[in-house]
KOLNU-12693 format. One line per field, with one value per residue: x, y, z of N, C-alpha, C in turn; residue number from 0; chain; residue in one letter. Coordinates in steps of 0.1 Angstrom, whole numbers, plus 5000, padded with zeros to 4 digits. Each point is the difference from the previous one (the first is absolute). Layout:
% residues N
nX (X,...)
nY (Y,...)
nZ (Z,...)
caX (X,...)
caY (Y,...)
caZ (Z,...)
cX (X,...)
cY (Y,...)
cZ (Z,...)
n (NUM,...)
chain (A,...)
res (A,...)
***
This chain:
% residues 359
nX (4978,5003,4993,4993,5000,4991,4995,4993,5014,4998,5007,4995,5009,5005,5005,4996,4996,4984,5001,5001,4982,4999,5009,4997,4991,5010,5008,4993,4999,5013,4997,5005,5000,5013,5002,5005,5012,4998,5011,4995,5011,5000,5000,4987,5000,4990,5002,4990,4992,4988,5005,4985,4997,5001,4995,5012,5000,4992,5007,5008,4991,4995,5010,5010,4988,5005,5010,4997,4993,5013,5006,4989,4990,5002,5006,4998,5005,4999,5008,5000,5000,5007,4995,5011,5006,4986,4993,5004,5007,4990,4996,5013,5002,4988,5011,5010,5012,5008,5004,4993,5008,4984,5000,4988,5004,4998,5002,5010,5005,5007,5001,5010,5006,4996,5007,5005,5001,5008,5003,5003,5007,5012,5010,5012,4999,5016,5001,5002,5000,5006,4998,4991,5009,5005,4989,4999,5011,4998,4993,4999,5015,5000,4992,5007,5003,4988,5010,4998,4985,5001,5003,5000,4999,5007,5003,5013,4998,5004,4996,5014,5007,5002,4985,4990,5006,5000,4992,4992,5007,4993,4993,4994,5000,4990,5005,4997,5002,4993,5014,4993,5012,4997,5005,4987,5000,4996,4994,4997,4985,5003,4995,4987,4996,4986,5006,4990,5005,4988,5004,4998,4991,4993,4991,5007,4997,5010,5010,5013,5004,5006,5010,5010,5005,5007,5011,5000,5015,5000,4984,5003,5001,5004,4992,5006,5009,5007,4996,5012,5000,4997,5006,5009,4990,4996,5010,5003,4995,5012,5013,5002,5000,5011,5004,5002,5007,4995,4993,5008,4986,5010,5008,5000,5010,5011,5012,5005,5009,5007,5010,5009,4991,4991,5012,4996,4983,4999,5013,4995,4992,5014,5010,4987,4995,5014,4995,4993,5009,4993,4987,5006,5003,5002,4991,5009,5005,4991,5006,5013,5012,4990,5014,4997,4987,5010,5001,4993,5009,5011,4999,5002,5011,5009,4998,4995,5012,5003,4996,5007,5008,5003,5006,5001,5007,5014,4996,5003,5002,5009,5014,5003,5003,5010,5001,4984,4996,4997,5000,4989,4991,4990,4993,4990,4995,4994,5007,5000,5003,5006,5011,5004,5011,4999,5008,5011,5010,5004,4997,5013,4991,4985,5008,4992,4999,4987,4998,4988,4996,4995,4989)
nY (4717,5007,5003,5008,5009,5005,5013,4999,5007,5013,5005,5010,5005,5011,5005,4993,4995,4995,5001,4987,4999,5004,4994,4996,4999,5002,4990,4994,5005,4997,4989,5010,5006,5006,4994,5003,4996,5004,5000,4998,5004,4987,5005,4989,5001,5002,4989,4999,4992,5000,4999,5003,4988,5006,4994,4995,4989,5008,5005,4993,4998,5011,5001,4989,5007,5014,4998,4997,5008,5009,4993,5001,4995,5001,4986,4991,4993,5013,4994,5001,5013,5002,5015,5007,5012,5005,4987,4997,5004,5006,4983,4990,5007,5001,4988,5007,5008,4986,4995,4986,4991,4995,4990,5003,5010,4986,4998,5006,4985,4991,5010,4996,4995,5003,5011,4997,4989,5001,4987,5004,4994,5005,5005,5003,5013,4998,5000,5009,5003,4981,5004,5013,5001,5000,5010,5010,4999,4999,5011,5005,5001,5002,5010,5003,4993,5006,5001,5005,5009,5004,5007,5011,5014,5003,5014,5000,5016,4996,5016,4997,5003,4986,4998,5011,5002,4992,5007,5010,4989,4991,5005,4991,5009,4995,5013,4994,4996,4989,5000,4991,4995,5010,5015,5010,4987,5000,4994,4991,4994,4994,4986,5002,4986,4995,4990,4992,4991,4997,4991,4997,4985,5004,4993,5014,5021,5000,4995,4994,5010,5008,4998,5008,4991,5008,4996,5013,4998,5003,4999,5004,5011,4990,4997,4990,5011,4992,4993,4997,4998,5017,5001,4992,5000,5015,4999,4997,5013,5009,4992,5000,5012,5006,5012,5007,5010,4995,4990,5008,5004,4999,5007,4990,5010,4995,5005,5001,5003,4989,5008,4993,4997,5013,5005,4994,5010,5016,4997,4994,5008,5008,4994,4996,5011,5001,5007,4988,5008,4993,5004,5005,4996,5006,4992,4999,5005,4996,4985,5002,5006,4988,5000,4992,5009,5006,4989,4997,5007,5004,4986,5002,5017,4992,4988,5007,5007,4989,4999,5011,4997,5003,5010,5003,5014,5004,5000,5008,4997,5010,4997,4996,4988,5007,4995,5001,5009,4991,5000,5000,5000,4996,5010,5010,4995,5002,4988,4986,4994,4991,5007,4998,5013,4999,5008,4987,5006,4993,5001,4997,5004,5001,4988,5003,4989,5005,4992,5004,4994,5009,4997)
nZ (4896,4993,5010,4990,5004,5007,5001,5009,5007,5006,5012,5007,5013,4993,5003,4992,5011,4998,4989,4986,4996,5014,5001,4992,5000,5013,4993,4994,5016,5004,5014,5007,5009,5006,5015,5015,5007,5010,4998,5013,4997,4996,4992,4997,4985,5001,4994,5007,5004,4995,5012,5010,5000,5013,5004,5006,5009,5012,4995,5006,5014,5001,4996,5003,5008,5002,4999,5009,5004,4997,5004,5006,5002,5013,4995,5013,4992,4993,4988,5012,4993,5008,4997,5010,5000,5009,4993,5016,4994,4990,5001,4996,4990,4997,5001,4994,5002,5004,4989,5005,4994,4993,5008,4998,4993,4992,5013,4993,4996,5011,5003,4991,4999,5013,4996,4993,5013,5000,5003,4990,4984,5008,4990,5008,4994,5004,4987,5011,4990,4999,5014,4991,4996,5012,5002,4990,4999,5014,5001,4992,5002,5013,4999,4988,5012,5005,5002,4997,5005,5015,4998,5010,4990,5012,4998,5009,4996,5008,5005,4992,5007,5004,4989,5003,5017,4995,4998,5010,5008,4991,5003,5005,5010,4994,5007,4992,4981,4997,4995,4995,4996,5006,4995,5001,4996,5011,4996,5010,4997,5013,5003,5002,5000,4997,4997,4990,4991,4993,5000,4991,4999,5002,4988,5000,5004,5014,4990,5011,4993,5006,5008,5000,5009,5001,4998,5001,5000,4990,5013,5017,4993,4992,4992,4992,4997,4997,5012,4999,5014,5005,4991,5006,5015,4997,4992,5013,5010,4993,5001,5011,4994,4999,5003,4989,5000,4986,5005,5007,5001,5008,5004,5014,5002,5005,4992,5005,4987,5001,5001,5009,5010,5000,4997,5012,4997,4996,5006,5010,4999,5002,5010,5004,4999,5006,4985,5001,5009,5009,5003,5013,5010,5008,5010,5003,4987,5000,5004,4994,5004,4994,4993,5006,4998,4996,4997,5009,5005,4993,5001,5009,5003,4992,5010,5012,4998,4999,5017,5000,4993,5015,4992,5011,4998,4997,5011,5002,4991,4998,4997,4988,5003,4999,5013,5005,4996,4994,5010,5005,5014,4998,4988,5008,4995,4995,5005,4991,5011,4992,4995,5014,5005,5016,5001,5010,5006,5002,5007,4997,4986,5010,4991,4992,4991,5000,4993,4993,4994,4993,5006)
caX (4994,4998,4985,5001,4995,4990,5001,4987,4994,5009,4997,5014,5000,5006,4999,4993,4984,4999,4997,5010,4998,5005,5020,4997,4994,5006,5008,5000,4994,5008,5004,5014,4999,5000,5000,5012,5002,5015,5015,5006,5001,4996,4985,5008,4984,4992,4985,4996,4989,4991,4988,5004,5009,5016,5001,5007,4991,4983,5003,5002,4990,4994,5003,4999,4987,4991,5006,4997,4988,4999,5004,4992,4998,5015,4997,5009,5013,5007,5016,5007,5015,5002,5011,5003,5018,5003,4985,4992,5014,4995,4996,5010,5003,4992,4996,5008,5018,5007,4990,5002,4997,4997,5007,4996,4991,4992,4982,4988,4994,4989,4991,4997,4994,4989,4992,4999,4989,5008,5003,5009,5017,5004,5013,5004,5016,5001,5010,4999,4991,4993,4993,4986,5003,5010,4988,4993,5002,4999,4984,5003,5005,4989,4988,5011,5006,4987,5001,4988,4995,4996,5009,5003,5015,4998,5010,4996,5012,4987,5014,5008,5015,5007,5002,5002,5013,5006,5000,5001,5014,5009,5000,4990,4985,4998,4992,4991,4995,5005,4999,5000,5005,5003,5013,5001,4997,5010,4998,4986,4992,4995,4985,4993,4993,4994,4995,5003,4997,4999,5006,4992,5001,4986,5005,5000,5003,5011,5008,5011,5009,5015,5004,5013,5008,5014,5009,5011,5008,5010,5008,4992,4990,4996,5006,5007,4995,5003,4986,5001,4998,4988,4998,4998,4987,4990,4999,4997,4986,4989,4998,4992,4980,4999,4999,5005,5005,4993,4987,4995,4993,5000,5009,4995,5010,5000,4999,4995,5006,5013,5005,5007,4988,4998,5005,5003,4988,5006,5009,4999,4990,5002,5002,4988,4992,5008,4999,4983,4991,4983,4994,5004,4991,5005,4993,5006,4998,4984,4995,5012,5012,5001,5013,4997,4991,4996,4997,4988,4988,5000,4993,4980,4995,5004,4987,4990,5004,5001,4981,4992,5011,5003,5016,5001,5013,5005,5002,5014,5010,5000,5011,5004,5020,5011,5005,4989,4995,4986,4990,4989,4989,4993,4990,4986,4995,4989,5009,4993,5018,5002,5017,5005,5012,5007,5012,4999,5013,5001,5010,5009,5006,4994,4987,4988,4989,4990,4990,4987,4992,4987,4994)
caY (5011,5016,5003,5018,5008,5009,5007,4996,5010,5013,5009,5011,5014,5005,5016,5003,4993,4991,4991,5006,5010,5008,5003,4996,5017,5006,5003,5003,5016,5008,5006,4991,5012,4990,5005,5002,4995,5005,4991,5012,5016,5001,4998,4997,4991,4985,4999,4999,4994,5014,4990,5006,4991,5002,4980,4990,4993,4998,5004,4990,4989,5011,5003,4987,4997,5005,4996,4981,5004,5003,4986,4992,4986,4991,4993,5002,4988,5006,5006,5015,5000,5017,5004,5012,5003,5001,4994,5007,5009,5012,5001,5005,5015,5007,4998,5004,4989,4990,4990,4990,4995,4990,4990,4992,5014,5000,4998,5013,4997,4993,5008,5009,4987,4999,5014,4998,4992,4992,4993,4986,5002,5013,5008,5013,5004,5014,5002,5018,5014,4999,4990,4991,4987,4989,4989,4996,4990,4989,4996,4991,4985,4992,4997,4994,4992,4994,4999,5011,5002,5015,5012,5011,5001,5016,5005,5005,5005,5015,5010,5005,5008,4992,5001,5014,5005,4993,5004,5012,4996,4996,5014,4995,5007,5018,5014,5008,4992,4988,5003,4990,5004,5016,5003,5010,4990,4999,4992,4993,5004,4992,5000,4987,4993,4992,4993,4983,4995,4986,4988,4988,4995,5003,5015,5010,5002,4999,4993,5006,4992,5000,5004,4993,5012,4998,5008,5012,4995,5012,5009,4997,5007,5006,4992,5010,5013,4991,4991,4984,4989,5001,4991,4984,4995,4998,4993,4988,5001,5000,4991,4991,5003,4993,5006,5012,5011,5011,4999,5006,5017,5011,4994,5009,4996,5002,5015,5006,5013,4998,5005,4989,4989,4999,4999,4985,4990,5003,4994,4989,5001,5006,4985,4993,5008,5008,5012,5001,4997,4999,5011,5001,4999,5007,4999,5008,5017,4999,4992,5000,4985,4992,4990,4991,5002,5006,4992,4998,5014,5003,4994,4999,5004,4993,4993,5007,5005,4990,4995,5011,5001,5014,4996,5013,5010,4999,5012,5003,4997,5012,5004,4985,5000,4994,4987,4992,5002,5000,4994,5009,4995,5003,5005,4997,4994,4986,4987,4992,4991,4988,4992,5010,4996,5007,5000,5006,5003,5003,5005,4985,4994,4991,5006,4994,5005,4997,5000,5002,4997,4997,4987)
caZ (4992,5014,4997,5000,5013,4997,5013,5003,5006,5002,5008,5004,5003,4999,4996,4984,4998,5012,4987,4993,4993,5004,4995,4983,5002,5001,4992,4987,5002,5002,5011,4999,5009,5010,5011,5003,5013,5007,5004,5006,4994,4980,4995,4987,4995,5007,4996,5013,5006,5006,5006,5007,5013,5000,5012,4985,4999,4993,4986,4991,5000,4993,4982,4995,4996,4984,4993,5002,4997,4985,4999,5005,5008,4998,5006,5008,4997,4996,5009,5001,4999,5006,4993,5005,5004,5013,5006,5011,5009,5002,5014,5016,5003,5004,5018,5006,5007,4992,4995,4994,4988,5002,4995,4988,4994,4988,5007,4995,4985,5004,5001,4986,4995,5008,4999,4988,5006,4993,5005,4994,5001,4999,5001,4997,4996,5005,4993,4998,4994,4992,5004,4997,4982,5004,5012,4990,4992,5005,4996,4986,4999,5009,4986,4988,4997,5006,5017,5004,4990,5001,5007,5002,5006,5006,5003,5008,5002,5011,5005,5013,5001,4994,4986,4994,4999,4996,4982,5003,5007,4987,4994,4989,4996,4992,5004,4989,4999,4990,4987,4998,4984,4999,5003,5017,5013,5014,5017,5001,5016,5008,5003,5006,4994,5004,4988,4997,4989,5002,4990,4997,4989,4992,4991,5002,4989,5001,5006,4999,4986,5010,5014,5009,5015,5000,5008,4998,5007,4997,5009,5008,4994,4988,4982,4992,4991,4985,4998,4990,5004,5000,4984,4999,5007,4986,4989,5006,5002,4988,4992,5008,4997,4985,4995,4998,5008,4998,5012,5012,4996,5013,5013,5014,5005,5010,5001,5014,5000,5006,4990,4995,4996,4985,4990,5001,4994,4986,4992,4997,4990,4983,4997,4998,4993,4988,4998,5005,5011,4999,5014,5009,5010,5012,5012,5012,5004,5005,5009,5008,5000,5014,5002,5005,4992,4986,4990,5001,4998,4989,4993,5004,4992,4990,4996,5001,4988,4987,4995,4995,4991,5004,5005,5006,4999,5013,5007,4998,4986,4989,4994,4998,5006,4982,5005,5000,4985,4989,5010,5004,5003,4990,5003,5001,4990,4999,4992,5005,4999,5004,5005,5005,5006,5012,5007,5012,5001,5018,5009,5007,4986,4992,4986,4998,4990,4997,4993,4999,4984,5002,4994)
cX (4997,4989,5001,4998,4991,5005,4985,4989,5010,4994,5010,4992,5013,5001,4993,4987,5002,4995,5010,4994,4997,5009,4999,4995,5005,5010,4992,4993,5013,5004,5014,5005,5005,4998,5012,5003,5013,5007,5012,5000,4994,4984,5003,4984,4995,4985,4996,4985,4991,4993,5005,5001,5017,5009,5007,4995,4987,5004,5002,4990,4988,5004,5000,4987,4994,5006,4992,4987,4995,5002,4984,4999,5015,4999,5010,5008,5005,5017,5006,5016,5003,5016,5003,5014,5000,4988,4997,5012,4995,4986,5009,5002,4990,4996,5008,5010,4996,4983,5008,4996,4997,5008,4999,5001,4993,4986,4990,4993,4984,4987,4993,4985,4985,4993,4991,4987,5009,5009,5006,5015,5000,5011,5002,5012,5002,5014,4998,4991,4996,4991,4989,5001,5004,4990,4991,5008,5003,4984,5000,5003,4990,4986,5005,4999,4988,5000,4989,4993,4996,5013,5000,5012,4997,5012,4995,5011,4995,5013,5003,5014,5011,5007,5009,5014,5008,5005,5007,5017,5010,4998,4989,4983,5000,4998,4987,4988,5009,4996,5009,5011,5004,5013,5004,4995,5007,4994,4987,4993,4988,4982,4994,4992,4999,4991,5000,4994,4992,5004,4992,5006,4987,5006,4994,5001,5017,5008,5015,5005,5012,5002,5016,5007,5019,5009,5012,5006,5007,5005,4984,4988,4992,5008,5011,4997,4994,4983,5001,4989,4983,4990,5001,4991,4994,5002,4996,4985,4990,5001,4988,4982,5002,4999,5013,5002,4986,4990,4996,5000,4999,5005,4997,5019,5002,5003,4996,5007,5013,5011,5009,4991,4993,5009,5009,4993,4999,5006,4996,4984,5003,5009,4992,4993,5002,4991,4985,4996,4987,5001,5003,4986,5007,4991,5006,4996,4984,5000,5012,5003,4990,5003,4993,4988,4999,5000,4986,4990,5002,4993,4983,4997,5001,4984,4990,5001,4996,4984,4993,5006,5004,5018,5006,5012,5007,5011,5013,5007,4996,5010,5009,5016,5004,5007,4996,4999,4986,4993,4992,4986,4988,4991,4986,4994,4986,5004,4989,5012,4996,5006,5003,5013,5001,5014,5001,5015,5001,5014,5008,5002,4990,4987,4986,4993,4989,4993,4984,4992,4982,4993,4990)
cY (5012,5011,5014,5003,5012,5011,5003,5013,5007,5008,5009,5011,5007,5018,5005,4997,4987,4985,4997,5008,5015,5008,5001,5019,5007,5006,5007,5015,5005,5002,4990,5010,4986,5006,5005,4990,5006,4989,5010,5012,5001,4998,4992,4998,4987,4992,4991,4992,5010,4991,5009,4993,5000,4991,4997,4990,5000,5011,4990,4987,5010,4996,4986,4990,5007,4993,4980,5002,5000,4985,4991,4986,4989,4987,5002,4994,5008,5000,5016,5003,5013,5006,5010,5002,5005,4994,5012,5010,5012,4999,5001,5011,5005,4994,5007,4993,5003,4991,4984,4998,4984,4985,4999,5012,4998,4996,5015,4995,4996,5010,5011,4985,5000,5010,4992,4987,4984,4989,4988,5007,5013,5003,5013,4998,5015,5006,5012,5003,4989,4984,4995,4998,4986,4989,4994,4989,4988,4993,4998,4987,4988,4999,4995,4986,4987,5001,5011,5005,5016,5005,5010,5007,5014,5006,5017,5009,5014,5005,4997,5005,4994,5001,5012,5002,4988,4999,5013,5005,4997,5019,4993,5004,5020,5007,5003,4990,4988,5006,4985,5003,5013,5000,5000,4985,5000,4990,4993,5008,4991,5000,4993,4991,4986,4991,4991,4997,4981,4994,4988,4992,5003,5013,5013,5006,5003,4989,5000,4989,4995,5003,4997,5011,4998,5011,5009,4999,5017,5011,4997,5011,5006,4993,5003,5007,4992,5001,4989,4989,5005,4994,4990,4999,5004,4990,4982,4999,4998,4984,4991,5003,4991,5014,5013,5007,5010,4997,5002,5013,5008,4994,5010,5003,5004,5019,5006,5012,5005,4997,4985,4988,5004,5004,4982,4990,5006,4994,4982,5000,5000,4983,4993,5004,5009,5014,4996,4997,5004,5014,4998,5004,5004,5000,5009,5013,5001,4996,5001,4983,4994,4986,4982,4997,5004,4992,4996,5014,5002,4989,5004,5013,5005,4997,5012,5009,4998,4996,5014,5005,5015,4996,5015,5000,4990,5013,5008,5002,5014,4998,4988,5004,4995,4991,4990,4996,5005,4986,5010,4996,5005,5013,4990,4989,4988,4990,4990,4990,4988,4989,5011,4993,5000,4997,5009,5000,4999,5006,4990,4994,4988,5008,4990,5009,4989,5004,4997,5000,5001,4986,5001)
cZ (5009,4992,5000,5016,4997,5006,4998,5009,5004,5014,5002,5003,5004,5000,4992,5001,5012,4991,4988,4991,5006,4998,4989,4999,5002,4995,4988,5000,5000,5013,5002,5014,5014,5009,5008,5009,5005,5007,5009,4994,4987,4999,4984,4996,5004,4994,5011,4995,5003,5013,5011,5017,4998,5008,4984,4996,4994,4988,4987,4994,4990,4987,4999,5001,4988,4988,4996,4989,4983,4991,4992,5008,4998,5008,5015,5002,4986,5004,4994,4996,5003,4998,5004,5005,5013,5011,5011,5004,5008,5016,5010,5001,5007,5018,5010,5005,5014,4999,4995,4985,5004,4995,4981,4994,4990,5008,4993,4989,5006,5005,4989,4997,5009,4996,4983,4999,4985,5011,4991,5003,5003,4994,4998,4989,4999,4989,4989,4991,4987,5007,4998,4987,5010,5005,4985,4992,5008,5002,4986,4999,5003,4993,4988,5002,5007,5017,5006,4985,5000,5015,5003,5006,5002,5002,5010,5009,5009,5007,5013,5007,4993,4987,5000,5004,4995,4982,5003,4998,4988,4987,4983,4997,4995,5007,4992,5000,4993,4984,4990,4983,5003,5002,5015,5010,5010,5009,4996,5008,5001,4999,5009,4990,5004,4986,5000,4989,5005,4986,4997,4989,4994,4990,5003,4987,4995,5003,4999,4990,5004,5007,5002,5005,4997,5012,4993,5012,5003,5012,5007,5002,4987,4987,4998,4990,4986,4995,4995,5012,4999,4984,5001,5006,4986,4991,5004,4997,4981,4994,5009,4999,4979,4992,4995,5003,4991,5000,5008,4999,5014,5010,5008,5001,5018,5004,5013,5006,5007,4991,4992,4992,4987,4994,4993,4994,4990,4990,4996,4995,4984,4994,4995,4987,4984,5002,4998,5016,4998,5008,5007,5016,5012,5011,5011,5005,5005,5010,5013,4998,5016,5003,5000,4993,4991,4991,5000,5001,4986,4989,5001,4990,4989,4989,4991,4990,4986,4997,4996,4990,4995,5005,5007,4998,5014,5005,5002,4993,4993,4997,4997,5003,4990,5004,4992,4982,4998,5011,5007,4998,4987,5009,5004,4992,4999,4990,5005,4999,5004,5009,5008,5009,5010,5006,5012,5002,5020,5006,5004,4992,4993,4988,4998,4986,4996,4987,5000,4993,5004,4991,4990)
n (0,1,2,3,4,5,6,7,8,9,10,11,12,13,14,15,16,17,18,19,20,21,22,23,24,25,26,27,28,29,30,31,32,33,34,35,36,37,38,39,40,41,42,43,44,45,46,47,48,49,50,51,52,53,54,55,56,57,58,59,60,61,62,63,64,65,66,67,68,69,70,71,72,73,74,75,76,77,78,79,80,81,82,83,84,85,86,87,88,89,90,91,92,93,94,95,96,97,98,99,100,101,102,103,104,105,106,107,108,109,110,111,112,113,114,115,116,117,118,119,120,121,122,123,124,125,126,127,128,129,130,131,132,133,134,135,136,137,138,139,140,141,142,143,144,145,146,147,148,149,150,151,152,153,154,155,156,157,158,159,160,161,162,163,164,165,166,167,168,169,170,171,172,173,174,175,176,177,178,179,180,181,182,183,184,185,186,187,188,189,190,191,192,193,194,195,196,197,198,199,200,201,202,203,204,205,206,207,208,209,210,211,212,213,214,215,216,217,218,219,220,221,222,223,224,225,226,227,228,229,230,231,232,233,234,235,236,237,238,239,240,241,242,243,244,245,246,247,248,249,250,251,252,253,254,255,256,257,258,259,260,261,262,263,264,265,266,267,268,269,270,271,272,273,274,275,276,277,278,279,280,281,282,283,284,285,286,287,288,289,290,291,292,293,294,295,296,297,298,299,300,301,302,303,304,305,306,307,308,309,310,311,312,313,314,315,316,317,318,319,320,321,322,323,324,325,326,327,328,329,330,331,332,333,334,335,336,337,338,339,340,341,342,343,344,345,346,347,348,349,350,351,352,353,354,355,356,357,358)
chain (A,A,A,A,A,A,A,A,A,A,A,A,A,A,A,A,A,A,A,A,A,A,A,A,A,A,A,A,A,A,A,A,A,A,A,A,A,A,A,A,A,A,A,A,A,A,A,A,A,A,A,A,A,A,A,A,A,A,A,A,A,A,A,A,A,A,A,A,A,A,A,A,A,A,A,A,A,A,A,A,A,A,A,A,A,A,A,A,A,A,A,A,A,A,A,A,A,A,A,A,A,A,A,A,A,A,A,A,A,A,A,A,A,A,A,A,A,A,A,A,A,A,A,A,A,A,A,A,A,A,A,A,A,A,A,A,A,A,A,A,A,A,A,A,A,A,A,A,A,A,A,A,A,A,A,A,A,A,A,A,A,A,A,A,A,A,A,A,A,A,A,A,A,A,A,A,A,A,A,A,A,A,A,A,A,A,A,A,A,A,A,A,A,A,A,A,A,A,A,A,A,A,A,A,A,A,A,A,A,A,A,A,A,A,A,A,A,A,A,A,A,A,A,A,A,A,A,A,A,A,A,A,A,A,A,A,A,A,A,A,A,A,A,A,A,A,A,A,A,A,A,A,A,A,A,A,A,A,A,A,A,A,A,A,A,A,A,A,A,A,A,A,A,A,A,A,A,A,A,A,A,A,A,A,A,A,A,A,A,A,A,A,A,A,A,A,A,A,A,A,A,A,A,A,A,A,A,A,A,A,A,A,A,A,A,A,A,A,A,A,A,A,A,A,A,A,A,A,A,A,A,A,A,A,A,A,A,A,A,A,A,A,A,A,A,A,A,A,A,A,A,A,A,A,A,A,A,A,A)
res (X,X,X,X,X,X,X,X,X,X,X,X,X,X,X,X,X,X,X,X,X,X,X,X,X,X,X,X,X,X,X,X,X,X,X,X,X,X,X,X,X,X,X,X,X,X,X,X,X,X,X,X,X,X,X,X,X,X,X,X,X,X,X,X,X,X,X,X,X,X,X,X,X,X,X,X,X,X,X,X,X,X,X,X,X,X,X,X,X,X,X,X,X,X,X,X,X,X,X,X,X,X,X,X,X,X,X,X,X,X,X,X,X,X,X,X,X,X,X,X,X,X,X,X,X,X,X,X,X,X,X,X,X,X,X,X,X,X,X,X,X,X,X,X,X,X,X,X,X,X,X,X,X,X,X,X,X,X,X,X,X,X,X,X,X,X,X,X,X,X,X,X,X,X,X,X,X,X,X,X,X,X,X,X,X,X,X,X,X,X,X,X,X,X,X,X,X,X,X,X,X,X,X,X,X,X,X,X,X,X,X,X,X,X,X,X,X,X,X,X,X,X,X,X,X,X,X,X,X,X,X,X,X,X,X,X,X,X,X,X,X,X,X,X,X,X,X,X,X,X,X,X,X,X,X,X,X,X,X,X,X,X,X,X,X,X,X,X,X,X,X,X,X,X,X,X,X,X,X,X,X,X,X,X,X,X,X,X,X,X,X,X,X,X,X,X,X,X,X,X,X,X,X,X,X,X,X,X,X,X,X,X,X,X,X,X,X,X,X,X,X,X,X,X,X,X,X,X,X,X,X,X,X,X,X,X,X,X,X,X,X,X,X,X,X,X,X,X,X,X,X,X,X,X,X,X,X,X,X)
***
């Protein structure tokens, strides 16, 4: 017999705030304003960490404590589940060449894990932009099914050269901004973030109705156009909460303003949905694409959203694509939602959608 799962608690700092009702506020004021970072000759948008230790490290031990914090009282046999596309890259860089890479490289969990003062299980997983659905549904399972009763899971995506010219290089980030559905979309843009959800079997006022991950084969950067496979994880995900395509009153989408991918979740929204998609939800354009984490940052402020039942604009989007259709993020609004959606699209072709029922 497999037992609900809670989400129990929420942290995060990100560009938007050092909290998720922080972030929560922020949005619903309208800041959405990024930062810059130069890449040799280019300069591109940047949503950056406000912290001003510039040590990578003691940068990182800095946020993933503020972060522990927001959590409350954890036991220390807590199992951890860690979620990020480039864990410590951004410290070798910062040692300078030639630099070794350590036998072990996931010994960075082990220290995520000390900073945190947590000493039970540890895992990582590192499968791109939808790794903190990947670490969550393996903490799930594991609670679901009794083997554990409480979890945390962190995600954790801090700057550095690697990522950037490496997206930079595929011609996949915006000069501008992220315009999520729009005609005029060109490109992603990158973030920093630092998040964790805790999991429980104790009832909460959240619990995950669903959860499933799949694979788009179609090409080694991006869905295919169809959206057929991005629809099947949904429809999986919806039969598996027990629910309708027209019970669910708001979807977080993934949208991140790149031109193939959303017109790839578009289409496989309008599969699913027909001519009632629900409200639409766009994170990115605020917080930035931060790949590895964004599932977990965007849940956290997801959450917080929903606890003030304040649904903020998403940013970017003035001019609908006749590609696209009659898809487009909602206005401003004060909703009080129930059922809610998240979808995460990765880079290499992995998918993940979540469902969220309040209690």
């Amino acid at each position: 017999m497999r037992r609900p799962v809670y989400i129990a608690g929420s942290g995060l700092l990100c560009a938007r705030g050092d909290s998720p009702d922080a972030v929560a506020a922020s949005l619903w004021a309208g800041d959405y304003q990024a930062g810059k970072r130069r890449l040799g000759e280019r300069e591109y948008p940047y949503f950056p960490l406000h912290l001003a230790e510039s040590d990578w490290m003691k940068r990182a031990e800095q946020a993933v404590r503020q972060v522990t914090s927001q959590l409350g009282p954890l036991a220390a046999t807590t199992p951890l589940f860690i979620a990020s596309s480039s864990f410590q890259i951004g410290y070798f860089e910062q040692q300078g060449e030639p630099f070794n890479l350590p036998a072990a490289n996931a010994e960075f969990s082990c220290q995520l894990a000390l900073w945190m003062h947590l000493d039970g299980p540890c895992s990582s997983f590192s499968s791109a932009c939808i790794s903190g659905f990947s670490a969550i549904e393996a903490a799930r399972s594991l609670i679901a099914t009794g083997q554990i009763d409480e979890a945390v899971i962190i995600g954790l995506e801090l700057t550095n050269n690697v990522t950037l010219a490496g997206f930079a290089a595929m011609e996949l980030l915006s000069r501008t901004n992220s315009r999520p559905f729009d005609k005029n979309r060109d490109g992603l843009v990158l973030g920093e973030a630092v998040a964790a959800i805790r999991l429980s079997a104790t009832p909460s006022n959240w619990h995950i109705a669903g959860l499933c991950t799949g694979i788009d084969a179609y090409s080694t950067t991006g869905p295919d156009p169809d959206g057929g496979q991005i629809a099947s994880v949904t429809v999986d995900c919806l039969k598996e909460a027990h629910f309708l395509p027209g019970d669910i009153e708001l979807i977080k989408v993934q949208a991140a303003g790149s031109p193939g991918t959303d017109l790839a979740e578009a289409n496989a929204l309008k599969k699913v949905f027909g001519e009632k998609i629900p409200p639409l939800l766009s994170l990115k354009p605020a917080l930035g694409h931060t790949l590895g984490a964004s599932g977990i940052a965007e849940l956290a402020t997801l959450l917080a959203c929903l606890a003030a039942d304040q649904i903020p604009a998403t940013a970017g989007y003035s001019e609908a694509d006749p590609e696209i259709g009659p898809v487009s993020p909602v206005d401003r609004n004060k909703c009080h939602i129930n059922r809610a959606m998240l979808n995460l699209i990765g880079f290499g072709g992995g998918l993940a959608t979540m469902i969220i029922e309040r209690v």
